[in-house]
N, C-alpha and C positions, 0 to 999 in steps of 0.2 A: 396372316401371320402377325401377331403381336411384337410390334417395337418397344425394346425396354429404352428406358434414357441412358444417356452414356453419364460416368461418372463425373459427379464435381471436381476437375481435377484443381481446382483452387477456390477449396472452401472459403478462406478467408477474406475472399473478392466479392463475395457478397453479404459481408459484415458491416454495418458502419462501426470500426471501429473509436470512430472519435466519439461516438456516442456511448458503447459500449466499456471502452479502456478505463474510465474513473469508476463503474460502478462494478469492474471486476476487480480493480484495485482495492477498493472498498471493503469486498467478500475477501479477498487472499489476506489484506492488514487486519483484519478482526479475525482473522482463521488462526495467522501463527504471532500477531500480537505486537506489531510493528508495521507503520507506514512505511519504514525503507527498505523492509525484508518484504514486505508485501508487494513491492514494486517490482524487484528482484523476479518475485515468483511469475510477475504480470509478462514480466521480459522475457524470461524463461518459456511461458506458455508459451507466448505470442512466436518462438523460436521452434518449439517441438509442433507446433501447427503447422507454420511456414515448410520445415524438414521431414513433417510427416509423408506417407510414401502415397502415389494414386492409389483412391478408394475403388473397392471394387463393386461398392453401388454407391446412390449419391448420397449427400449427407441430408436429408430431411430438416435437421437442426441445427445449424452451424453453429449458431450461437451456443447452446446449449453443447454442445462438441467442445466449446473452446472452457466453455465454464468448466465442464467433469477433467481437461487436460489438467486445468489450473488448479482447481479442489484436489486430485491426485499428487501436484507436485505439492501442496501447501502439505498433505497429509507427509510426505515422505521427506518435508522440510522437519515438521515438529518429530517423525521419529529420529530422522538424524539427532534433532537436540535431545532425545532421549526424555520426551515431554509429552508422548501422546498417551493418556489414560484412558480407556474410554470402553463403557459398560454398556451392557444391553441389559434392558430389563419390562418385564410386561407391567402393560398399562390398561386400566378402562378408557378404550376410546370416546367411550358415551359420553365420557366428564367432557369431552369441549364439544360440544354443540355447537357453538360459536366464535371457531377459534381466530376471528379476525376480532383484535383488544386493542385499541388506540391507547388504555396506556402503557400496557406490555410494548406497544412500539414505541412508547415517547423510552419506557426507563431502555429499550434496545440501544437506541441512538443514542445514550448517553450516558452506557456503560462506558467504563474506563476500558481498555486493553489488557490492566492487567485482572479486573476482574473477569472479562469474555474467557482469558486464556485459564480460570479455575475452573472449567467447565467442560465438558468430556467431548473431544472433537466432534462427534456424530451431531449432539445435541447445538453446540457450539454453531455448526453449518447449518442448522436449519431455521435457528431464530435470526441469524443474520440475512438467510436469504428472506424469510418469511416478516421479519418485523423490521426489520435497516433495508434492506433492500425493495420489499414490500412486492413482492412473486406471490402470487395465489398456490395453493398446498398442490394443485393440479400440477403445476409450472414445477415447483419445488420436489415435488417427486420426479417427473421425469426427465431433471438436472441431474438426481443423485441417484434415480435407476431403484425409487423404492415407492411403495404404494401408498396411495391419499392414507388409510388411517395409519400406517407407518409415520406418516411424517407427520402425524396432528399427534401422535402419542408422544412423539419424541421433542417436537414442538413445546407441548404440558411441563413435560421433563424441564426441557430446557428453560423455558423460563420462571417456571418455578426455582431452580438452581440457581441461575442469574439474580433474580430478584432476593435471596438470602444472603449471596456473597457480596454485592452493592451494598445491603442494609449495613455488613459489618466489614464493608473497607474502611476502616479507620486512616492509614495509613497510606491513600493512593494519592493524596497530594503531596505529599514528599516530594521533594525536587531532588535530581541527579546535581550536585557542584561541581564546576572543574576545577581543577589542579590549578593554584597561582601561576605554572610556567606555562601553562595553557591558554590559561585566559590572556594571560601577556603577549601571546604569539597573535593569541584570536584578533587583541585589539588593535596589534600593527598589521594585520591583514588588513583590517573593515576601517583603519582609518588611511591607510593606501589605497585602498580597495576606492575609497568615496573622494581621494582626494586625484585620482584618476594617474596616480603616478605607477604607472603600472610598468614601466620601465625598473622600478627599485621593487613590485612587487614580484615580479619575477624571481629576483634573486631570493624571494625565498621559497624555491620552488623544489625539489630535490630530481635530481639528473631525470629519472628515469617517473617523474608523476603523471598519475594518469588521469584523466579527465573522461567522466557521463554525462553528456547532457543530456538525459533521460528523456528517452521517446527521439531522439535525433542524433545525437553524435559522437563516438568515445577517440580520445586522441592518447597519445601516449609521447611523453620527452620535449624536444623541441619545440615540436608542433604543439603543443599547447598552450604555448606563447601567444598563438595566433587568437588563440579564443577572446582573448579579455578587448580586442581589436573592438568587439562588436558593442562592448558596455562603452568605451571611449568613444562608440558613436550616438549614444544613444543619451536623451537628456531628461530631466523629473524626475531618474528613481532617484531613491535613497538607502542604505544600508547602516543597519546595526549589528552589534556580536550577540548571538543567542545560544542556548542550546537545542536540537532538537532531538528527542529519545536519548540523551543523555550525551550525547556527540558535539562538538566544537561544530556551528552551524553561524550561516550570516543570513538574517532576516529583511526581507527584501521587499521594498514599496514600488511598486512600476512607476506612481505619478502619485510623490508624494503630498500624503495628506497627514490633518494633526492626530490622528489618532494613532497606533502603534501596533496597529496589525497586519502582518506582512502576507503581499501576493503568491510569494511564494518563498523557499530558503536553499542557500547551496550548502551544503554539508561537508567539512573540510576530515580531512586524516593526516595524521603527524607522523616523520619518521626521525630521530634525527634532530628535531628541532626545526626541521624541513615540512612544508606540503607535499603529503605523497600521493593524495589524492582527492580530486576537488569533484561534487554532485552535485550537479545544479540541476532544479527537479522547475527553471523559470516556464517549460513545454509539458510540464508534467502534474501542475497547480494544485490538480485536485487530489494529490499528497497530502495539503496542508490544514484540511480540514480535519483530518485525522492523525495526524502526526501530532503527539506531545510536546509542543517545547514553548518556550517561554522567552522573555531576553532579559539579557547581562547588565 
């Protein structure tokens, strides 16, 4: 009699996700065009996996499993915003013979956000997986459940569309400004915030703020008093006010050095004239190599 395996009833137990979590984040912020909504979506997966119900055979691909959960929710992120276009159209697959281009992946990795997001979802996921993330079209196809010359046509597509909307961003280094009564709030945080009086920083907290520490811990009210306990113990970073993706953010050095690029940033919400809610991505780092922002 033929034994079948019994199902994986905890696919995600045989993930490394500390190896996997930065480079899905990666694929979700270049899908819908933000490192913080990107992060979101990674939390989200990482939740509709976990809540997912016993398989009733085993998962062969977990990883791959967790990718298409998160590719589906970034898809149903960008219709929510009422932003997903996206066309199908035949292709000679014969024109890429060679579809592996070191510079199609250097201009990948160095598309802006907002040019990725001019680009038609389908196409859009395929050169991030294929040129930023660097998955063979083998791989890439059977993430997105479509066939090798499927993905080398759309691949063609896609960076041919990529590479014309780069040539004519004129306009992607524009900076987002904030508002004077923002920036004023921003700067007596980060200079409480560095001056460790976190007894007076408190008070500018609003009743009910709630706190991410992404990838580890969300508090809400009181108890988020307790958080800033752990920066009072802790000695060499340094903190500035920045923006990141256009948001009131503080720019964070673990062990400060002279240059002025930060480890990681916690990303603040105003309500009131109040913190209503404070993200600190210090467990979640590899946010910041993709996030836009800049400092004040």
């Amino acid at each position: 009699m033929t034994r079948t395996s019994p199902p994986d009833l905890k696919p995600l137990s045989s993930i490394d996700l500390d190896r996997l979590r930065p480079t899905l984040h990666r694929y979700c912020a270049r899908m819908v065009g933000s490192a913080l909504d990107g992060e979101d979506i990674v939390q989200e997966a990482m939740l509709r996996a976990l809540e997912s119900g016993v398989p009733d055979r085993p998962i062969e691909n977990p990883e791959g499993w967790l990718f298409r959960i998160a590719h589906n929710l970034a898809l149903d992120f960008l219709r929510r915003r009422a932003r997903l276009v996206d066309t199908q159209s035949d292709y000679d697959v014969d024109l890429i013979a060679h579809p592996v281009d070191e510079q199609a992946r250097r201009e990948a990795a160095a598309a802006t956000f907002p040019v990725f997001m001019q680009i038609p979802a389908s196409q859009r996921s395929v050169v991030i997986l294929f040129d930023v993330l660097e998955y063979s079209a083998e791989e890439v196809g059977a993430l997105l459940g479509a066939t090798v010359p499927a993905v080398k046509s759309t691949l063609q597509r896609g960076r041919s569309s990529l590479r014309t909307l780069a040539s004519h961003a004129m306009a992607t280094g524009e900076r987002t400004t904030l508002p004077d009564a923002e920036q004023q709030l921003l700067r007596r945080y980060v200079d409480l915030f560095n001056a460790r009086d976190f007894d007076t920083l408190r008070t500018m907290l609003a009743a009910d703020v709630q706190l991410d520490l992404v990838n580890r811990l969300r508090l809400q009210g009181p108890a988020v008093g307790e958080y800033f306990a752990r920066y009072g113990q802790t000695q060499g970073w340094r903190a500035w006010p920045g923006v990141v993706e256009g948001r009131p953010a503080i720019l964070i050095q673990q062990h400060e050095r002279p240059d002025m690029q930060p480890d990681y940033f916690v990303v603040l919400g105003w309500t009131d004239q109040r913190v209503s809610t404070i993200r600190d991505f210090l467990f979640a780092r590899y946010a910041t190599a993709d996030a836009e922002h800049y400092s004040l």
